[in-house]
C-alpha positions, 0 to 999 in steps of 0.5 A: 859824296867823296868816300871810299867804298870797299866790301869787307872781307868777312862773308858775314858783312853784305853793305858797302862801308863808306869812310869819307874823304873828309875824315881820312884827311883829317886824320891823317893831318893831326898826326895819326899813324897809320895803325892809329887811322887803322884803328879809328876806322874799325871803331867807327865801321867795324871794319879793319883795311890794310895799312897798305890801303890806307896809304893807297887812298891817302896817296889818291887824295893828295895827301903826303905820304905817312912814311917819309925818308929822314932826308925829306922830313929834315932835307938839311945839313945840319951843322954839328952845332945844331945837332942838339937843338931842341927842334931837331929833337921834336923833329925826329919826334914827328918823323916817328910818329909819320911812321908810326913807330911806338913813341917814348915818353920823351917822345910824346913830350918832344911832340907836345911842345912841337905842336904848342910852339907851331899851334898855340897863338893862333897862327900856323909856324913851320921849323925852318933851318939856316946853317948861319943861324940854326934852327927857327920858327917862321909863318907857314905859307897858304900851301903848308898850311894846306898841306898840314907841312911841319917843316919849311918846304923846299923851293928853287931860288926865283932869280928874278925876284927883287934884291929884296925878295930874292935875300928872303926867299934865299933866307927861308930855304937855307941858302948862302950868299955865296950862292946868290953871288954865283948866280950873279945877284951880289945884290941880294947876296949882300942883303942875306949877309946883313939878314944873317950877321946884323951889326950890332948895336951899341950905346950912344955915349953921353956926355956927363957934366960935373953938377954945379 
């Protein structure tokens, strides 16, 4: 069976105690700090390891690190225009919460929503941003949704894709259509434009005839 086995450091101890993977990983992808999953293990074993261990064994599973830099937990340039936003704000919630700073209030509140607003009809969303449009909501891919990712993963543009394709996928990480055109894909370049500036739409004029 998966686990991790560590003797505890009290004398008065003589078993191995085995924390498995499974419940290791669920924690850690709920959102627990490491102090909270600190303290979990101690109710369940009686035993309390390092915080600097368990982000060893998280490390070794795969798993994200709990600390991550303001840069990678929202890697984008936030126009001034956005820096309001609602999501911004839960974001720089969930970014305590991974490190596991004491939360405020408004805080948790902030967290609460994030959670609704990615978990709450069945289907997992990722926040993604686009500096023409801001901040939204999208369908979180099978690796994010593995991954237990809150935020729209980075990717390199695939060049090769379809016009079609390309303009998404363009679209998805907060890239410009100028970019695309100094790759040379005007095509897809076009297509992002038309995604980020639809035209709107207006009435159709009817006629009115004067009732005989």
């Amino acid at each position: 069976m998966e686990g991790h086995n560590q003797m505890p450091s009290s004398t008065r101890r003589k078993v191995n105690i085995t924390i498995s993977d499974a419940a290791l990983r669920s924690w850690a992808r709920s959102g627990m700090r490491l102090k909270d999953i600190q303290r979990k293990i101690y109710e369940t074993t009686g035993w309390s390891p390092d915080i600097s261990t368990i982000s060893k064994w998280l490390k070794d599973m795969g798993e994200e690190p709990r600390h991550k830099t303001r840069r990678e937990f929202m890697p984008w340039d936030i126009r001034p225009e956005h820096k309001s936003s609602r999501f911004r704000i839960m974001l720089q919630a969930a970014e305590r919460r991974e490190k596991g700073l004491d939360l405020s209030e408004t805080d948790t509140k902030a967290l609460n929503l994030l959670d609704d607003m990615r978990m709450g009809r069945g289907t997992t969303l990722v926040v993604g941003y686009h500096p023409e449009v801001g901040f939204y909501l999208t369908d979180a891919t099978d690796n994010e949704v593995k991954t237990g990712a809150i935020i729209r993963q980075s990717t390199e543009l695939d060049f090769a894709l379809s016009p079609e394709e390309l303009s998404e996928q363009a679209f998805s990480i907060g890239a410009t259509p100028e970019r695309l055109e100094d790759a040379g894909r005007s095509d897809a370049a076009d297509l992002l434009r038309s995604k980020l500036n639809p035209r709107p739409t207006t009435p159709r004029r009817t006629s009115k005839r004067r009732a005989s």
